[in-house]
N, C-alpha and C positions, 0 to 999 in steps of 0.2 A: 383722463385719469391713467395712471402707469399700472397694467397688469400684467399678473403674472399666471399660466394655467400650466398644470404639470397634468401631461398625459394628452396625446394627441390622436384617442382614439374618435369614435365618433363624436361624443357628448363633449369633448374637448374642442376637437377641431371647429364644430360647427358653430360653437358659442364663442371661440375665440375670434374666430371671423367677422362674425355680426357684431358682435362688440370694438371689434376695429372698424369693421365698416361705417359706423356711427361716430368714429374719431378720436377712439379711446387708445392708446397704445399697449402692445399686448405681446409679449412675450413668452409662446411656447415652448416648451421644455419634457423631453422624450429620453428614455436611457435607448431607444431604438435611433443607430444612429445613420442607419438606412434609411429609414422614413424621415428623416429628418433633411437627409440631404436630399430625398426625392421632391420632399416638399420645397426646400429653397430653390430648386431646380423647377417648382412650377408644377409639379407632378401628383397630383392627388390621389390619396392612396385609397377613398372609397367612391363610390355613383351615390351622389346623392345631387336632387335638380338644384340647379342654380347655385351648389355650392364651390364648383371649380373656379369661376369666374370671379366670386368675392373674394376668393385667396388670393388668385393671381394679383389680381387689382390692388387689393391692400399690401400685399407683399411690395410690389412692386412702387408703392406709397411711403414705405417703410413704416407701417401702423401698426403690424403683423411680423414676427420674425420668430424662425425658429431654431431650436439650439439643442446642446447635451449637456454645456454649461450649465450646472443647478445653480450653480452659487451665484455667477453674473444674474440670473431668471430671479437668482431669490433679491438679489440686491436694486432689481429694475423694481419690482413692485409694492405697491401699499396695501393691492391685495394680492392675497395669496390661492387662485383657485386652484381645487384639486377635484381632477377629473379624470384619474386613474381609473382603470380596472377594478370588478372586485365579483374574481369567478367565485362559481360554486366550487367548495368542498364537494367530499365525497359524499357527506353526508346531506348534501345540499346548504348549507350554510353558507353566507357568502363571506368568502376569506379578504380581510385585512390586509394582509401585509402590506399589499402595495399601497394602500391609504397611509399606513402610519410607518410604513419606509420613507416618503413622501414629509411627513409630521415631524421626522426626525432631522430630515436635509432641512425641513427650514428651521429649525431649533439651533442646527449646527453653524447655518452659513447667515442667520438673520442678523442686523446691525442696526437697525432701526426698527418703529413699533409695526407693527403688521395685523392686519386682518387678515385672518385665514377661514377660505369661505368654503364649505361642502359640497363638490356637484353632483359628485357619485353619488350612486343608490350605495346608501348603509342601511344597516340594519340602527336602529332605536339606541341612542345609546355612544355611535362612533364619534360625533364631536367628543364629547367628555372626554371620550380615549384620548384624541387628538391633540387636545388639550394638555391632559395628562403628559402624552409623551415629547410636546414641546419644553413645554414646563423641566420636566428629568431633562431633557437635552442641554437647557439653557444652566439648570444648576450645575450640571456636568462643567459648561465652561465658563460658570462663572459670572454669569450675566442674568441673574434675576431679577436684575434692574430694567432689563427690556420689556415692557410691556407687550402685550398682543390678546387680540378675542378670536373668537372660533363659534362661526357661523353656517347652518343650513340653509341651503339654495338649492333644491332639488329641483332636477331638468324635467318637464314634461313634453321633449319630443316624440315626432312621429315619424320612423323611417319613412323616408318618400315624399314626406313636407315637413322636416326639420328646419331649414332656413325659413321659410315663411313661419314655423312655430316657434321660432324667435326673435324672425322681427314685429311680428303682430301677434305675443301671447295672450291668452285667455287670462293668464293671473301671474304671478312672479310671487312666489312665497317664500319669505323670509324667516328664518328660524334666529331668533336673538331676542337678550334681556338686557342687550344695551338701547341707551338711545344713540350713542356716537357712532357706532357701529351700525343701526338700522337708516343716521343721515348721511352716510355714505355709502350702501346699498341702493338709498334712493337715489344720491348721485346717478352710481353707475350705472343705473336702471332710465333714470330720466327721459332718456331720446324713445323709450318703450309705453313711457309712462303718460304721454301726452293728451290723448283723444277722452280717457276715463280712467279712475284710479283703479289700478289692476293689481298693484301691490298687497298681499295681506301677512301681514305682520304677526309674527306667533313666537312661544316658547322654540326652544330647539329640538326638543324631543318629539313635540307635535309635528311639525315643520317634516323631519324627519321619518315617521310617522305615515305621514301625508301622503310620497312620493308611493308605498308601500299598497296603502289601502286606492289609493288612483287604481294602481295599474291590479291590484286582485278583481278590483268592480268591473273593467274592463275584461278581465279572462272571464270573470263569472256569467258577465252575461251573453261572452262567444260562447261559454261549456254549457250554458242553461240550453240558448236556440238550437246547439248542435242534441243536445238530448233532447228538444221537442221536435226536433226532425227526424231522429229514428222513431220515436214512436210515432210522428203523424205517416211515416211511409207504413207502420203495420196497419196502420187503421184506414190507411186508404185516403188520408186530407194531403191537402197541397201547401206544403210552409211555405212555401212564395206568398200566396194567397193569405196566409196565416199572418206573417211577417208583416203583409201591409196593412192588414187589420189593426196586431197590438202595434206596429210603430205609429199610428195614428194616435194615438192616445200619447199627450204631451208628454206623460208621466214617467213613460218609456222612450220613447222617440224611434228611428230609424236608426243610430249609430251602433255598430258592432251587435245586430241582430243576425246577420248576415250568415246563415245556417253552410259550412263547408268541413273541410279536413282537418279543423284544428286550428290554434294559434300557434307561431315560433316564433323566433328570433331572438335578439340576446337580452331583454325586458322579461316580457311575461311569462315565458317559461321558469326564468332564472328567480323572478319575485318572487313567485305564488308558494315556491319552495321555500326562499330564505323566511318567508313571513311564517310559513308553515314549522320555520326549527325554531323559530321567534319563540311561536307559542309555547311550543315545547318545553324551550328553556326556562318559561313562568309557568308548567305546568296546565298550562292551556290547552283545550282539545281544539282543532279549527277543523269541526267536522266538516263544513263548508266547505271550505280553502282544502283539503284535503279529497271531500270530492270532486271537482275544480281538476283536477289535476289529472285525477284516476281518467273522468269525463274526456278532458285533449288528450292522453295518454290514446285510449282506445281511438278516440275518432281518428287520429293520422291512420288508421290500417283499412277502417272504411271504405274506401276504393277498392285496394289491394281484394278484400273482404268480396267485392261484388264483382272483380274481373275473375276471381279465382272458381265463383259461383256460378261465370256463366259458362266458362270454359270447361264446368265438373271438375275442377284440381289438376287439368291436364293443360300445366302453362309451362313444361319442357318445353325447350326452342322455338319457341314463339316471342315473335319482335314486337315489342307496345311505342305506337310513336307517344311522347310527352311534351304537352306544352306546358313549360313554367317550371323552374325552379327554384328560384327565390322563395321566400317565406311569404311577402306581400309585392305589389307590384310597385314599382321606380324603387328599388332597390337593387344590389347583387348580394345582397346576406342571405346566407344560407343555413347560420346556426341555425338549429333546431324545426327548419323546415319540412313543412309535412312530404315534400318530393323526396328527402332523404328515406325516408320511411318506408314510403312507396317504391322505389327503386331498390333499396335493399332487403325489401320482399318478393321483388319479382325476383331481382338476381337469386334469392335464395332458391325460388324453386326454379330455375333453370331456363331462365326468360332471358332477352336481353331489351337493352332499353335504346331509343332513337328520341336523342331532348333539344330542346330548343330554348332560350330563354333569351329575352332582345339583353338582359346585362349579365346575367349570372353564369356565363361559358366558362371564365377564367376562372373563376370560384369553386368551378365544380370539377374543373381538371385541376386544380393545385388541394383541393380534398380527397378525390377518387384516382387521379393520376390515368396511366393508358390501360383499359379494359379492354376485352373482347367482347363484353356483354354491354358497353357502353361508348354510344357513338355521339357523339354533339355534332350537330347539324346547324347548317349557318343561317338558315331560313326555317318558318315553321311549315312549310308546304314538303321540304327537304324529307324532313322529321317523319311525314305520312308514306314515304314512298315503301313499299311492301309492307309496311307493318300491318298487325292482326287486328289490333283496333289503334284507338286513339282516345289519349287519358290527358285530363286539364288539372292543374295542379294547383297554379297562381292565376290571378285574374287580370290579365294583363290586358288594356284597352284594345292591342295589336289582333288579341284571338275574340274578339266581341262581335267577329262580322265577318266570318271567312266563307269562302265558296263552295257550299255543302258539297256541292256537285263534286270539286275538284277533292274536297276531304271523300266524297263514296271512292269516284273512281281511283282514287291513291291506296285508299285500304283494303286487303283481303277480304275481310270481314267488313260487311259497312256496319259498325255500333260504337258510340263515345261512350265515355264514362267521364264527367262532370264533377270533381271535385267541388266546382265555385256557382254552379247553377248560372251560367253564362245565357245558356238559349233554353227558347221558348219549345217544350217538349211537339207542339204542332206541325211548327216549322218544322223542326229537325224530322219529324214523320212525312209530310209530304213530301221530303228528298230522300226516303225510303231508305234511312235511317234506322239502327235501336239505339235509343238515347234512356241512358241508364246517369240517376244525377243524385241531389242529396235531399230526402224530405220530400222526393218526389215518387207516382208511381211508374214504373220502367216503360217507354211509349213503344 
């Protein structure tokens, strides 16, 4: 099938791929025209596993191409994906325009009938608009006669296993009250759709809806474990020990129980808000979704909270080595990461920071740029050298096994502080150690 996907940021890029990769032809289309050449040149502009490799390959297939040309992108496909941006306002609401900037090129440049499908997270509501302002575009010039629908396909990737979550999804959800329109969805879906039907078929507003209520049940139940983790450190219980208790129980499971510093990145932070003005807008109170928030709000300072504690508030010129900056691990995203937090709490009180992160170096120098109080170090071993203690951020496979020994003798101070509860508090005491972690008590 001939596609088309506007917006070659992550959620773009990575379902443009795998949908070529399967033998679809697919034409990405960016007003950035730097990334556009970077990419025809081969050059991938985020870390994400196994996805440089399907670009190169399909690019180089011709299955995959990328462009600034809207109007050729618009004239290549039957669909029309839009997979643009859609930051927060100020107010936290997530802003449109580039969705129906996006609505409006294809109104302008379309010549034939088109499906226009929704990849971005909108709020409830944004096909209709979509619609709407194709429709105003096409009477603008005249071509009412063009037919076209407008459909929800929301993405449920996962930074760090986005390729794999979309060659092998858990479900493909469809938002449409056509049926012409939901048999060429299945089309395009097909080569995903083989082993079980995965596809579920809905309204668009549900659909819509959907992408929304996913990813709040997901922050809710990071912000619940992280709230039963400070209370079980006042009470003296071990949320390790807790954690494998309820994730035993089917009901709950083991996923995203995992008691640490918070959730970031450019998903769950950004929803839980926009769901939050949602309500507001229908007069809806989301006391929930609103605690939710307050909950990861506080937990990013958590660490910051227990180095400042042991120090007595005296972390003038004292160096913290930091492993991890990324938000989660196999990534280099950095939005809304708990190490931003952490970092620019120490710097506040007149610390400096020594970080290590196996992807996120360049990220964190093209965000913070040349500090005095911030050095990036090329190894984590680097990272330990005079610092006062040693603070874990991300949970990177790389720091799950390192040489206490070599972590005492590298630090002033021998004591970690454990954002992601990595090691076992025993261990870390027979290499005489203080090991200070989350929902745990201080060994």
């Amino acid at each position: 099938m001939n596609l088309t996907v506007f917006g070659i940021g992550y959620v773009g890029l990575v379902q443009a791929a795998v949908l070529a990769e399967v033998g679809h032809q697919v034409v990405c289309v960016d007003v950035d025209a730097n990334k556009v050449e970077r990419l025809n040149q081969g050059l991938v502009p985020i870390f994400e596993p196994g996805l440089e490799s399907i670009v190169k390959e399909n690019h180089a297939a011709g299955r995959i191409k990328f462009t600034t040309d809207a109007a050729a992108a618009v004239r290549h496909g039957e669909i029309q994906m839009i997979a643009v941006g859609t930051p927060p306002g100020e107010d936290g609401s997530a802003d449109l325009k580039y969705v129906l900037a996006v609505a409006e090129t294809i109104g302008r440049e379309m010549e034939t009938p088109k499906i226009v499908v929704g990849k971005s997270t909108v709020p409830v509501g944004t096909c209709e608009k979509v619609k709407a302002r194709i429709a105003e575009t096409l009477k603008k010039r005249g071509r009412e006669d063009l037919a076209f629908d407008v459909a929800s396909n929301p993405e449920f990737l996962k930074e760090g296993s986005a390729v794999a979550d979309c060659m092998k999804p858990d479900r493909i959800i469809v938002g449409t009250n056509s049926e012409a329109t939901e048999a060429v969805m299945r089309e395009l879906y097909a080569p995903f759709n083989r082993n079980h039907e995965k596809m579920i078929v809905m309204d668009v507003r549900s659909a819509e809806f959907t992408k929304y209520a996913a990813n709040c049940m997901l922050a809710t139940k990071i912000s619940f474990m992280n709230e039963m983790a400070n209370l079980a450190e006042q009470l003296g219980a071990d949320i390790e020990e807790v954690r494998k208790g309820i994730g035993s129980d089917p009901r709950i499971g083991y996923h995203f129980i995992y008691p640490g510093l918070g959730y970031g990145g450019s998903c769950f932070p950004k929803d839980v808000r926009a769901l939050i003005k949602t309500a507001e807008g229908v007069k809806f109170d989301a006391k929930l979704l609103r605690a939710v928030e307050e909950r990861n709000n506080d937990q990013k300072s958590v660490l910051f909270d227990k180095v400042n504690r042991y120090f007595k508030g005296n972390l003038k010129g004292k160096t913290f080595a930091l492993w991890g900056l990324a938000f989660k691990p196999n990534t280099d995203d950095m939005r809304e990461a708990p190490a931003r937090t952490l970092m620019e709490a120490l710097w506040q009180a007149g610390a400096s920071v020594q970080a290590y992160d196996p992807e996120a170096m360049q990220e964190c120098q093209a965000i913070y740029g040349l500090r005095d109080d911030l050095l990036l170090c090329g190894t984590k071993e680097a990272a330990l050298r005079g610092a006062d203690a040693l603070l874990i951020a991300t949970e990177w496979k790389s720091f799950r096994a390192p040489s206490f020994d070599a972590v005492k003798d590298a630090l002033t101070t021998p004591v970690i502080f454990d954002g992601r509860n990595l090691y076992d508090p025993k261990v870390i005491a027979r290499h005489g150690i203080e090991y200070h972690s989350i929902g745990r008590m201080a060994a």
